[in-house]
C-alpha positions as CSV (number, residue, x, y, z in Angstrom):
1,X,-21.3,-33.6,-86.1
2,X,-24.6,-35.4,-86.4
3,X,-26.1,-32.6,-84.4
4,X,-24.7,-29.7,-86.5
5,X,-25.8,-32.0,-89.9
6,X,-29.4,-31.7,-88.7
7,X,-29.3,-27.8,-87.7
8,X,-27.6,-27.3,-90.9
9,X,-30.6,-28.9,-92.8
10,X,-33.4,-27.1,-90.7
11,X,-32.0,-23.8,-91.0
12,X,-32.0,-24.4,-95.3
13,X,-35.8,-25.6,-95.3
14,X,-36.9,-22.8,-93.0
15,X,-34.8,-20.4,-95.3
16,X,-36.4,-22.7,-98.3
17,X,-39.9,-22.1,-96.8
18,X,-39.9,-18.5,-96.2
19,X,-39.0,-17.7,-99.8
20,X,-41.9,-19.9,-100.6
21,X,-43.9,-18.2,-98.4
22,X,-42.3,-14.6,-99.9
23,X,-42.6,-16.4,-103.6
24,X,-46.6,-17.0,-102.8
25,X,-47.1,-13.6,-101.4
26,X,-46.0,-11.9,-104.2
27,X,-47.9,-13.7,-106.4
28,X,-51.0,-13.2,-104.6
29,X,-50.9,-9.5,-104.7
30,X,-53.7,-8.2,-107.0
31,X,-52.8,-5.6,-109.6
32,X,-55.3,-2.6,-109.2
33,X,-57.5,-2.3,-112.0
34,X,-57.2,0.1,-114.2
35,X,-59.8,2.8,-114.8
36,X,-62.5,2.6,-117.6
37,X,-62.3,5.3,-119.9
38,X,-65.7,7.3,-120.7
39,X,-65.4,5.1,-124.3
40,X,-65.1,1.9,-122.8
41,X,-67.4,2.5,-119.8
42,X,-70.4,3.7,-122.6
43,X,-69.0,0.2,-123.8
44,X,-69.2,-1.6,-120.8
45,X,-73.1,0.0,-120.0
46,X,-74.1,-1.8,-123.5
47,X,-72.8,-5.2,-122.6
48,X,-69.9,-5.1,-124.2
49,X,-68.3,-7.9,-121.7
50,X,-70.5,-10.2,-123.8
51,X,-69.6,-9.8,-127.0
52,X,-66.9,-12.2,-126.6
53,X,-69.1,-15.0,-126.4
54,X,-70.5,-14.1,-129.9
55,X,-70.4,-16.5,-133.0
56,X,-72.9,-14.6,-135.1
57,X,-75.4,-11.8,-135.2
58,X,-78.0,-11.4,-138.1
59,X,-79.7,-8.4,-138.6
60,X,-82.3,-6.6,-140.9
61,X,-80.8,-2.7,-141.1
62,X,-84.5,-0.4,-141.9
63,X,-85.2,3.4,-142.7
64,X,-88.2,4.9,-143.1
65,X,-88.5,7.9,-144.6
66,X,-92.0,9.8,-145.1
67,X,-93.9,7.1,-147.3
68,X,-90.3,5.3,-148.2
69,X,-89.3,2.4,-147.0
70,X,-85.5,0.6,-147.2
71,X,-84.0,-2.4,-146.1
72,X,-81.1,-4.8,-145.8
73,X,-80.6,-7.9,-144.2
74,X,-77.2,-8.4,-142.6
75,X,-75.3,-12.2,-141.4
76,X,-71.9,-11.2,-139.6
77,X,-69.4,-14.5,-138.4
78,X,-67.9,-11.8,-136.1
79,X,-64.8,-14.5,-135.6
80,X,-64.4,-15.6,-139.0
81,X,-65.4,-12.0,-140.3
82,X,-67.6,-13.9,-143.0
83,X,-70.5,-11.5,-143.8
84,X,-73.6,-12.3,-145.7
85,X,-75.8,-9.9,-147.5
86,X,-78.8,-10.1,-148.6
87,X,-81.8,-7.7,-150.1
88,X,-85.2,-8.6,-152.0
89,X,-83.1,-8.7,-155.6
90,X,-79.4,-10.3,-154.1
91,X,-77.2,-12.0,-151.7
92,X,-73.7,-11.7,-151.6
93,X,-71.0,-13.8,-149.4
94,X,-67.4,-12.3,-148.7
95,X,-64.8,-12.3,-146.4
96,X,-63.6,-8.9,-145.0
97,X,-60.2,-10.1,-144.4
98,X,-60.3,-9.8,-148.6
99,X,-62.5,-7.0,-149.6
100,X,-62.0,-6.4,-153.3
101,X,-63.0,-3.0,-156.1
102,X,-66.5,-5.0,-156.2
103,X,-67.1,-5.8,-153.0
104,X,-66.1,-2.2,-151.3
105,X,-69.8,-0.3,-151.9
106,X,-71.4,-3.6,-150.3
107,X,-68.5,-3.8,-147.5
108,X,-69.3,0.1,-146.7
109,X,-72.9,-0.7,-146.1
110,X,-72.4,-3.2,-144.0
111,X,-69.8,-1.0,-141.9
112,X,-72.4,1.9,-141.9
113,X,-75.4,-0.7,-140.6
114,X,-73.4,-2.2,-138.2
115,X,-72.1,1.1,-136.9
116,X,-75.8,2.1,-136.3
117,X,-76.5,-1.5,-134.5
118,X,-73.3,-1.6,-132.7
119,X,-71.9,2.0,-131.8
120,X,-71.3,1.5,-128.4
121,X,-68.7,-1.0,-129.2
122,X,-67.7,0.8,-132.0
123,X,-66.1,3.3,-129.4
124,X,-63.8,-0.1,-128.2
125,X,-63.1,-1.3,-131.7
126,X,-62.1,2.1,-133.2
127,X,-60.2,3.5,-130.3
128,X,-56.4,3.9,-132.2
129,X,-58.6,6.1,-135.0
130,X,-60.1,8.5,-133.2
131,X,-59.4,11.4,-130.6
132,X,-62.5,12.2,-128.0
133,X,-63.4,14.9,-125.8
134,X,-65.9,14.6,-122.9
135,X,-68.2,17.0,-121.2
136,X,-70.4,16.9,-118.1
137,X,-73.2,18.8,-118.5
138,X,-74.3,19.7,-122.1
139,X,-78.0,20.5,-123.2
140,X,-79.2,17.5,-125.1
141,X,-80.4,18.9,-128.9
142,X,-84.0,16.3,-128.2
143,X,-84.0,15.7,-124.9
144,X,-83.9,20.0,-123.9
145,X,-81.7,18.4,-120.7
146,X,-78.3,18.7,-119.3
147,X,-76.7,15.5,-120.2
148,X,-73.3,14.1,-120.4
149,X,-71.2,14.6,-124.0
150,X,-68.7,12.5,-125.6
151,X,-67.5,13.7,-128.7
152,X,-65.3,11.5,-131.4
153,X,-63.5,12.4,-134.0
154,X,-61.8,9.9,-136.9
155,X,-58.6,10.6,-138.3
156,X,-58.4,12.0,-142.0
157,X,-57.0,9.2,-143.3
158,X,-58.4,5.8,-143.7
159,X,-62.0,4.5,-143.5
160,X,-65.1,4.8,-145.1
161,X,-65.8,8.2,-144.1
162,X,-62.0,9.9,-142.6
163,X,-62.8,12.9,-140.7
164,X,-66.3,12.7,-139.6
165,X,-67.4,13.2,-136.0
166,X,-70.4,11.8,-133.7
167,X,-71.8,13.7,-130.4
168,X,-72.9,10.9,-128.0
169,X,-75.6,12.1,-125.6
170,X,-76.3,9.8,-122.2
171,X,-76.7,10.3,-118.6
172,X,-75.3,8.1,-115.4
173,X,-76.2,5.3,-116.9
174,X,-74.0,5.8,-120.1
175,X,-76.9,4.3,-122.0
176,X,-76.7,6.5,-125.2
177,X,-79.9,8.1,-125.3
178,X,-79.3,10.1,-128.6
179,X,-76.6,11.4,-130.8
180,X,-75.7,13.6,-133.6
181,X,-73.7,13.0,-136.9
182,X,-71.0,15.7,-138.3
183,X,-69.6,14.6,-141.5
184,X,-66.2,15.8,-141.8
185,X,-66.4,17.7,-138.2
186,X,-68.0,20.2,-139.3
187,X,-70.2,22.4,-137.1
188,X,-73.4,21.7,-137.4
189,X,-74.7,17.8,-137.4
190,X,-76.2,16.5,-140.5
191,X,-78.5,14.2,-138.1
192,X,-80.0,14.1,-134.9
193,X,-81.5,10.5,-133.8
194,X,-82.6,9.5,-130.3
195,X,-81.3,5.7,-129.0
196,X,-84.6,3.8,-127.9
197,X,-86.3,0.5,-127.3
198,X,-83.2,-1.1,-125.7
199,X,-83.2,-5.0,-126.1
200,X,-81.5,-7.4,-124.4
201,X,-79.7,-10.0,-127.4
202,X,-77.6,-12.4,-125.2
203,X,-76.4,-9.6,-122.9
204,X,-76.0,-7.4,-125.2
205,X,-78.0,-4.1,-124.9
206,X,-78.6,-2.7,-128.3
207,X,-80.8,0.0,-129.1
208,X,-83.2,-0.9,-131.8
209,X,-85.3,2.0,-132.8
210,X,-83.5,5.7,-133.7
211,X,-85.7,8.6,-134.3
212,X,-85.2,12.0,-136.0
213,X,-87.5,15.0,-133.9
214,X,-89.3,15.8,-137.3
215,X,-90.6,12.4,-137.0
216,X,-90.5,11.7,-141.1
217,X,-87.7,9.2,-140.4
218,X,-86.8,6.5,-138.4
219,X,-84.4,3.7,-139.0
220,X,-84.5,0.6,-137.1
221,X,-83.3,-2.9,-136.5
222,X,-85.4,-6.0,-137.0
223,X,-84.5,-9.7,-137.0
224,X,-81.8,-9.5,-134.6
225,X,-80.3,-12.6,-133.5
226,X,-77.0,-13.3,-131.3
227,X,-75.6,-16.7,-131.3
């Protein structure tokens, strides 16, 4: 009896141990990982891993145009979402988790600046409110050169500015290199910029200088700071 006690406990453990071992297996086995998109891998490229290590970026938005010259200075609490503004004549703090009637024209210029600064991420961020095509080989409008193409388009509704459409322009790299602007997708862009003088900010690669061909305007980022 003794004898057939012991056997009876042995066979349990080893049963016990092998669904362990089964349990542990199972739990080991690595889900494959899923496939970038061309959105998220333009993302990706730019540092994009990065940006969750973020606290704050400041930044001073500038265009110049012919003899012209613009600028606003920008202090974004990405967590938080507290934004400061400030020019020469004003500085204005808000939250835009509670954007009211005054504060949308201030709130859309800081969307449109950080757009500029930020694009790449942009394409992460705003992925439910767009649709995007992609092509291979396209001829760059600056560069005269077969790139690739990634075309965006935002939904009607919703947004500063519903409807309108951007032509990213970058190579294996998926560094953007330039792009267009279509306001409501319409044929023809309403500006062509290159993306130059790539900075590293903390990881994150950010483009810093964007060029029309005519050369009578540039707009540009100065002051940048990632904490």
């Amino acid at each position: 009896m003794k004898n057939i006690l012991i056997l009876v406990v042995l066979t349990l453990t080893l049963l016990f141990s092998c669904k362990e071992q089964q349990k542990t297996a199972v739990e080991k086995v690595d889900t494959p990982p899923t496939k970038l998109t061309i959105p998220e891998q333009i993302a990706a490229a730019n540092g994009f891993a990065n940006w969750k290590k973020v606290d704050k970026i400041n930044f001073t938005f500038n265009v110049d145009r012919d003899s012209s010259h613009f600028e606003r200075s920008w202090s974004w609490a990405a967590k938080s979402n507290d934004v400061i503004f400030t020019t020469r004549e004003d500085t204005i703090s808000y939250n835009r988790k509670a954007i009211d009637t005054v504060l949308v024209k201030t709130d859309a210029g800081f969307i449109n600046d950080k757009f500029w600064l930020l694009a790449p991420y942009q394409l992460v961020w705003d992925k439910e409110s767009y649709t995007y095509t992609h092509q291979t080989s396209v001829m760059a409008p600056m560069a005269q050169k077969d790139m690739q193409k990634l075309t965006i388009v935002y939904g009607s509704a919703g947004g500063y500015t519903p409807g309108d459409a951007y032509d990213f322009y970058f190579e294996d790299d998926m560094v953007i290199k330039e792009w267009a602007f279509r306001k409501g997708n319409q044929k023809e862009p309403n500006m062509v910029t290159s993306w130059e003088a790539y900075q590293d900010f903390n990881g994150l690669n950010i483009a810093t200088m964007h060029k029309r061909p005519d050369g009578h305007f540039k707009l540009y980022f100065t002051g940048v700071t990632v904490d």
